[in-house]
C-alpha positions in Angstrom: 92.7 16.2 29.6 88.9 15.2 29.4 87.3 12.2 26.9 85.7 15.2 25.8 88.4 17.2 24.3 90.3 14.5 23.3 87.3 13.4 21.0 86.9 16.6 19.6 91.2 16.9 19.0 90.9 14.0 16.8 87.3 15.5 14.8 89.6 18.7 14.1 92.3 16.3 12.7 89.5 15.0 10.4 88.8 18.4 9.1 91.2 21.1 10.3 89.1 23.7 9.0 85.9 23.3 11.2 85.0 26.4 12.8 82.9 24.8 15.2 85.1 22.1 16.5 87.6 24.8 17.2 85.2 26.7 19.4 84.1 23.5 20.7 87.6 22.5 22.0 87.9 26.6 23.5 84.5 25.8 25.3 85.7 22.5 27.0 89.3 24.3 27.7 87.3 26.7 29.4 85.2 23.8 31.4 88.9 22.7 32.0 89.6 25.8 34.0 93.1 26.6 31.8 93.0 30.3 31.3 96.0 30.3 29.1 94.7 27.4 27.2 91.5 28.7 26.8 92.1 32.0 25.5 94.9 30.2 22.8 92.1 27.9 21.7 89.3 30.8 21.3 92.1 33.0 19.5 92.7 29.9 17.0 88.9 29.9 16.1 89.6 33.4 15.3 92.6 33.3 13.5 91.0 30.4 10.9 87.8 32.3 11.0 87.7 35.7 12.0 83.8 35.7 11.0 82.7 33.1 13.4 80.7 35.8 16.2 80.2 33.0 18.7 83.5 32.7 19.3 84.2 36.8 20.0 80.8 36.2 22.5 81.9 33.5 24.6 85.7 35.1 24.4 84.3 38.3 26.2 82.1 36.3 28.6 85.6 34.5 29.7 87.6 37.8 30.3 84.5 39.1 31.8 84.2 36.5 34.5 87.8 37.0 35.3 87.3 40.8 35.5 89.2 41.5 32.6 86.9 44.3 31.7 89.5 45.8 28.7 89.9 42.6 27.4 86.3 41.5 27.5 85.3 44.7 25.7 88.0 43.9 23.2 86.8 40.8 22.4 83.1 41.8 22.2 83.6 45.0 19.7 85.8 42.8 17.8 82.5 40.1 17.3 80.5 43.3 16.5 82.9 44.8 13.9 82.6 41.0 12.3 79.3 40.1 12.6 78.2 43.4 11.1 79.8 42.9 7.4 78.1 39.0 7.7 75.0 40.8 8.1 74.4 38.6 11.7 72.2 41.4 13.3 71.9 38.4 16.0 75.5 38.3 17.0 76.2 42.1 16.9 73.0 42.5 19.3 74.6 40.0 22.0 
């Protein structure tokens, strides 16, 4: 386990409800190069905050890199569908 995401474990214990720190921790995972831990960590963003559109973005990226073409495009129209109701014009458009 890196500095890194040890670091950012022990910000999420300070405030388990940070959105960011959780997509933080799925970036680093990622950087990691644990698939399975990776898509666990970007699904818990999700889960405590289904709004947060980064998260679906860099989700589909992930699956997309690993040619997981159904998955990836799961992931992205799942960021549209909440970024559109949040009115992030932005994040849909990515």
């Amino acid at each position: 386990m890196s500095d890194r995401l040890t670091t950012l474990r022990k910000f999420l214990e300070d405030d388990p409800a940070d959105a960011f720190t959780r997509y933080a921790i799925a970036l680093e995972q990622a950087k990691l190069g644990d698939d399975a831990a990776t898509i666990r960590a970007f699904e818990e963003v999700l889960a405590h905050d289904p709004s947060y559109a980064p998260a679906y973005h860099q989700l589909g990226l992930f699956f997309a890199a690993r040619g997981r073409s159904a998955d990836a495009r799961a992931a992205l129209e799942r960021g549209i569908s909440a970024a559109r109701p949040a009115g992030d014009a932005h994040a849909a458009s990515e």
